[in-house]
C-alpha positions in Angstrom: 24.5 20.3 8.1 20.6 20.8 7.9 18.2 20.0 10.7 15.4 18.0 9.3 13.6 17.3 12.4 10.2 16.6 11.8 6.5 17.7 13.4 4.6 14.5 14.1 1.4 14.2 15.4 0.0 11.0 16.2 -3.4 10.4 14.1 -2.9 13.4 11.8 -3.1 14.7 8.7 -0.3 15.4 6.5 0.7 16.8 2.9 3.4 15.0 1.1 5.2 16.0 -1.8 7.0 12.6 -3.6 9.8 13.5 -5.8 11.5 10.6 -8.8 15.3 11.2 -8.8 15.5 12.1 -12.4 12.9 14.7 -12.7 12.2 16.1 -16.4 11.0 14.7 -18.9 10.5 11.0 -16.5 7.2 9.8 -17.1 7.8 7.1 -14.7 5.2 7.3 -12.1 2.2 7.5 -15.0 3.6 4.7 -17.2 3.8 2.6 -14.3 0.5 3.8 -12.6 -1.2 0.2 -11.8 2.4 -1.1 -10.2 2.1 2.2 -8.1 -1.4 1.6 -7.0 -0.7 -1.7 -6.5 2.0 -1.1 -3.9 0.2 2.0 -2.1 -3.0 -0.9 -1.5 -0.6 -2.9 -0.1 0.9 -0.7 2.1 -2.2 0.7 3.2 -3.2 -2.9 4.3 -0.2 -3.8 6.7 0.0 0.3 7.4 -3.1 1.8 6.6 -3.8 5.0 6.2 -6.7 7.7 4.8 -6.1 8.9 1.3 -8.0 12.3 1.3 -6.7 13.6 -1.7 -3.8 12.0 -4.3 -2.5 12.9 -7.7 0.1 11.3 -9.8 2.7 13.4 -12.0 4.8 11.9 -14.5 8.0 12.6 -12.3 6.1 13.5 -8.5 3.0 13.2 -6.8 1.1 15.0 -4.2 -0.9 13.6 -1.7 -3.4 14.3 1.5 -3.4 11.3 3.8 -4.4 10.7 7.6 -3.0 8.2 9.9 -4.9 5.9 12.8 -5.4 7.8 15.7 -1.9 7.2 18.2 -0.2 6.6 14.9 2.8 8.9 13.7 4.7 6.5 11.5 4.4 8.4 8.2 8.6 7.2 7.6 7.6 3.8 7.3 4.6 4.1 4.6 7.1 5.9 2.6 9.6 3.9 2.7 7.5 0.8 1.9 5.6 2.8 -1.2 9.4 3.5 -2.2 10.8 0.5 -1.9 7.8 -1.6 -3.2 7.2 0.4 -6.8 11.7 0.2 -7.0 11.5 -3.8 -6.4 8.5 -3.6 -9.4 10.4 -2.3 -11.5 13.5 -3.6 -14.1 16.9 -2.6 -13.3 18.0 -0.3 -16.0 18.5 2.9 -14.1 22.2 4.4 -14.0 22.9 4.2 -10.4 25.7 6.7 -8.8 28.7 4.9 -6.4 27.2 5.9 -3.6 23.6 4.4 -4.2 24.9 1.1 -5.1 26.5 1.1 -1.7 23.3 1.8 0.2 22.2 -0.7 -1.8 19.4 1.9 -3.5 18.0 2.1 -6.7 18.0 5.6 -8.1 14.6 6.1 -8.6 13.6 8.6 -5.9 14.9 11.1 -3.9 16.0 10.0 -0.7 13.8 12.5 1.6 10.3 14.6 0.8 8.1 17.4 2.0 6.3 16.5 4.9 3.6 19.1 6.1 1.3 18.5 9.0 -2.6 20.1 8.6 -3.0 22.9 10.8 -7.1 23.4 10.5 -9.9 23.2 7.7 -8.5 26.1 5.8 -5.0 24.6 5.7 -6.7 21.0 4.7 -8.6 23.3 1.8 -5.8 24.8 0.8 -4.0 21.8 0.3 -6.4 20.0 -1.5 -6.9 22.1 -3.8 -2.9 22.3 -4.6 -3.3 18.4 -5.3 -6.1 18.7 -7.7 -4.8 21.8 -9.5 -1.6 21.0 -10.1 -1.7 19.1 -13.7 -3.5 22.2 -14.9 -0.3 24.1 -13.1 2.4 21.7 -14.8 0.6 22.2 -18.3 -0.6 18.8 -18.3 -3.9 19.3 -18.6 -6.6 22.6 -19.4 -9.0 21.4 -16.7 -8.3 19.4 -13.4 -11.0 17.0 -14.4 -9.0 15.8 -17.5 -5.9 14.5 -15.4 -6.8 11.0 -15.1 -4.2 10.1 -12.2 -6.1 12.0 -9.3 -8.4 11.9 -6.8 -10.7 14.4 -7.9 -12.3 11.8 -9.7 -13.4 10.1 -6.3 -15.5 12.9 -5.0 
């Protein structure tokens, strides 16, 4: 069985990668863009959290964020983000045996890619992975053209 233990670090900065259960060809997270920045305010209110860099796929998203000093509950954000854009959402998904026993919905994959910021050329690096990915995916010829993304914050 796999060890997914976890580095945590109280107050720091982490890269996420959010995956939807159905991947290809799922526009999901795009068509439903306000309901997802809706929920991610929200969260950030009762939880908050430092969004340095964000970008929205049609089927993933990639994200730089930093918690409150004494503050390693990234589970928790997650979870609410997760659970807040499912509960927006009509039920029309097809839902395996085991999901509708854990009472989930089938939009995302259970877990995701947690990596904790090591120093300013890790943070670099990482940032710019977030804002070039839609060129990466083919979704766009320049990163400024994406309009789910951060890079038009800065």
């Amino acid at each position: 069985m796999p060890d997914y233990r976890r580095l945590w670090q109280p107050g720091g900065t982490y890269f996420f990668t959010v995956n939807l259960l159905q991947r290809h060809g799922n526009p999901l997270l795009i068509r439903h863009i306000d309901v997802l920045r809706g929920v991610v305010g929200r969260v950030r209110k009762g939880y908050p959290f430092q969004i340095h860099g964000w970008v929205v796929l049609p089927d993933h998203l990639y994200c730089v964020i930093a918690l409150p000093p004494g503050d390693d509950d990234c589970a928790m954000r997650w979870r609410l983000i997760k659970m807040g854009f499912s509960k927006a959402l009509p039920k029309n998904e097809r839902l395996s045996a085991v999901r509708v026993r854990r009472g989930e919905r089938g939009i995302w994959q259970r877990r995701y890619w947690k990596h904790l910021i090591q120093d300013e050329a890790d943070y670099r690096a990482h940032m710019d992975y977030v804002h070039i990915n839609p060129v990466k995916h083919g979704l766009v010829e320049r990163v400024v053209d994406w309009p789910y993304s951060t890079f038009h914050d800065g």
